[in-house]
C-alpha positions as CSV (number, residue, x, y, z in Angstrom):
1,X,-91.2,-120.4,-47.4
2,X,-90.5,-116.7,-47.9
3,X,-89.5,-115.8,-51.7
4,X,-88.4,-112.5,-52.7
5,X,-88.5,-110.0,-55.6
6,X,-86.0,-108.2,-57.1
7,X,-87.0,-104.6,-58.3
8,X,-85.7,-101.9,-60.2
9,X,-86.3,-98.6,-58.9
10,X,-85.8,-95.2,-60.5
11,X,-84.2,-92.3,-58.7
12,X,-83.8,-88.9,-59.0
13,X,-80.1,-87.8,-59.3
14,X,-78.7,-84.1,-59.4
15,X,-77.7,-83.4,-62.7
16,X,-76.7,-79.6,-63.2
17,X,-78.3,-76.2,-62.1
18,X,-79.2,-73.6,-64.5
19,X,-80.5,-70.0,-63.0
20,X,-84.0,-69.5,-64.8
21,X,-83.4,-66.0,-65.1
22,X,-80.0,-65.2,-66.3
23,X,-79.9,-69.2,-68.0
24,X,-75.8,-69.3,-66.2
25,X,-75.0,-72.8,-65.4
26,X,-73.8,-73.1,-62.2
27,X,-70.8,-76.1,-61.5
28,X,-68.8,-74.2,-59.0
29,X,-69.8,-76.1,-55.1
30,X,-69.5,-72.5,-53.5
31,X,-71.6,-70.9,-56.1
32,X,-74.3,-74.3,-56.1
33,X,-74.8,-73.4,-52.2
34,X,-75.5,-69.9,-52.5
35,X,-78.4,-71.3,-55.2
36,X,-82.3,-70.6,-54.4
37,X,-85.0,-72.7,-55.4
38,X,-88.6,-71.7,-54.8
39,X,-91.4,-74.1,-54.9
40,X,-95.2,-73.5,-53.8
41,X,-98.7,-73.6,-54.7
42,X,-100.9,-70.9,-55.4
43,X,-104.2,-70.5,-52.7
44,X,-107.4,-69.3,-53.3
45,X,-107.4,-66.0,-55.3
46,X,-103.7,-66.0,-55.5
47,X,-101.9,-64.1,-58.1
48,X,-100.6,-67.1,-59.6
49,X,-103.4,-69.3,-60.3
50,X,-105.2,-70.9,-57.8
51,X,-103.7,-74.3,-56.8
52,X,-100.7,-73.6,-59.3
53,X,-97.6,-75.0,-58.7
54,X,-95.1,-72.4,-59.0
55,X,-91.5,-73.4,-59.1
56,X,-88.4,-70.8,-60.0
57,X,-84.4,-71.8,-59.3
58,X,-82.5,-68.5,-59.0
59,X,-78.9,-67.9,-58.8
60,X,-77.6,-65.9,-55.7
61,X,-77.0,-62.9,-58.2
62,X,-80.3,-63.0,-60.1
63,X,-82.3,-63.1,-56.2
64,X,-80.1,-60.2,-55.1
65,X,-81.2,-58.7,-58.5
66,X,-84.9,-59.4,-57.9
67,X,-85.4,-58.3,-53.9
68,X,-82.1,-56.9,-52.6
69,X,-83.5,-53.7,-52.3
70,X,-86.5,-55.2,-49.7
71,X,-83.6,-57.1,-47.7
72,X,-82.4,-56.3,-44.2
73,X,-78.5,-57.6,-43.7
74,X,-77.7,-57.9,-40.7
75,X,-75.2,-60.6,-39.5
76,X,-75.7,-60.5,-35.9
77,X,-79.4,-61.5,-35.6
């Protein structure tokens, strides 16, 4: 005889996005895919902390903001 269980599992949904630096909320579907979210963990000696886990969700104004100046933009590459 095979029986089985019934469990409940919880589950992550997306709720809202909110830019960490400027705090704007961002409910507009073109604006959400232009969003940035960065998420790694510090090495040895690294500036943040070794083995920190460094996590930041920029809008597409605020990362323009932060390293425009260092981008290349180019659209043929």
């Amino acid at each position: 005889m095979i029986t089985y269980k019934t469990k409940l599992v919880e589950q992550q949904q997306f709720d809202r996005f909110i830019c960490d630096k400027c705090k704007v909320e961002i409910d507009n579907d073109m604006e959400l895919q232009e969003t940035h979210s960065i998420n790694f963990t510090g090495g040895y000696n690294s500036v943040f902390g070794d083995m920190n886990t460094v996590r930041c969700d920029l809008c597409q104004h605020c990362l323009k903001a932060l390293i425009g100046e260092f981008c290349v933009y180019n659209a043929d590459e």
